[in-house]
Steps between C-alpha positions, in 0.01 A plus 500: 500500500641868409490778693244662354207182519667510912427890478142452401398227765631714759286782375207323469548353840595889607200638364272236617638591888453840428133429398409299818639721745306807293184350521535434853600879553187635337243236690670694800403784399183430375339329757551574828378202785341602822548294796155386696495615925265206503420218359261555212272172586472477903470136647215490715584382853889592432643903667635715276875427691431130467440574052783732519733213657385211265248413817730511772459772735818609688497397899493836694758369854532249721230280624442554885784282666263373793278200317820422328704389777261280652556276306868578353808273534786580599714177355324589152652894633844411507515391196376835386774612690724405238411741279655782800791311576731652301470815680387354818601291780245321738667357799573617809810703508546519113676718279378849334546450104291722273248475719498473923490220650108373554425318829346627756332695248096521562427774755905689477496820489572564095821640420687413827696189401900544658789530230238564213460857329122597368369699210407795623117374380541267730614695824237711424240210555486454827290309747542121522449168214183447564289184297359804289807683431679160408248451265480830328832521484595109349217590251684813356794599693550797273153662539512447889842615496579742230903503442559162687797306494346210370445413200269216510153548271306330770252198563172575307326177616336489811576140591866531485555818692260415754778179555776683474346702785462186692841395462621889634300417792646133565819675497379748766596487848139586697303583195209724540162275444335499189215706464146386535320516142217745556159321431252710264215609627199295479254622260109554648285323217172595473216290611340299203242726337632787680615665198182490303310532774418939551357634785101619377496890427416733806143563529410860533177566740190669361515861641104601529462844514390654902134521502372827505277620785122561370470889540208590675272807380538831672186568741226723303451818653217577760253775330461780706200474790 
């Protein structure tokens, strides 16, 4: 093949790029897609965050820690545990790494660990590691602590943090007892019927008018005698 057949492929190939990418240029500026707020059909039955999440709806926090550990585990929690124990020790007189060292952590006062130096989110906590607080906090230990040292995303399911809470508190010296789970109050139903059932309209009394006194005809007067 000579140069000049070589010449005209590549032109033709050229010019055939040059086409494409032209065409795709002007539909650009021709047409100009809007993107939808909402869904344009609505599910019925399905939120508007549920549609806009292919029909998941994001969990807002932690579920409340108190039904949980009833019935946690704390052998099923320390091997949870192994997910902190690269920047955590455990046992009694352990080493600070990353992290402090975590027994005897449930009820300590939070940022008060010896040899270990805090974020200054942290410091700023104050108070003690409550059940609560452990829970917020293993949940999303930047949003409870904003700037923290660690750098853990956090346990999203319920099941594993409320073990891993267990195990803290097997690992406690003296633990503070687990919270009570607060019973609902008991809904007053209705007596059968009593719904339908409506009380007969008020009956207003007849008012009769007073009855008026008979007036009585003035005395004629006597002629003269």
């Amino acid at each position: 093949m000579d140069s000049f057949e070589f010449n005209k492929i590549a032109a033709a190939i050229l010019i055939a790029l040059l086409t494409i990418k032209g065409a795709d240029l002007i539909s650009n500026i021709l047409i100009h897609p809007k993107m939808l707020k909402e869904n344009a059909f609505k599910i019925a039955g399905v939120s508007t965050a549920q549609q806009a999440a292919g029909g998941k709806e994001e969990k807002q926090g932690p579920a409340p820690i108190e039904p949980l550990l009833a019935t946690a585990s704390a052998e099923k929690g320390a091997i949870v545990f192994k997910k902190c124990a690269s920047c955590h020790t455990i046992e009694a007189g352990g080493p600070n790494r990353i992290g402090p060292n975590l027994h005897n952590i449930v009820g300590a006062q939070k940022a008060k660990h010896a040899g270990y130096t805090y974020s200054q989110g942290m410091e700023k906590k104050g108070g003690s590691w409550t059940y609560d607080d452990l829970n917020i906090y293993l949940y999303s230990p930047r949003d409870y602590v904003p700037g923290t040292k660690m750098s853990f995303a956090g346990i999203k399911d319920d099941k594993e943090r409320a073990d891993l809470i267990a195990y803290l508190r097997k690992e406690t010296n003296n633990p503070p007892p687990i919270p009570e789970v607060k019973a609902a109050p008991a809904e007053t139903k209705p007596a059968p019927g009593a719904e339908t059932q409506q009380p007969p309209p008020a009956v207003k009394p007849i008012q009769t008018p007073p009855a008026q006194k008979p007036e009585i005809p003035a005395a004629a007067p006597k002629a003269p005698s």
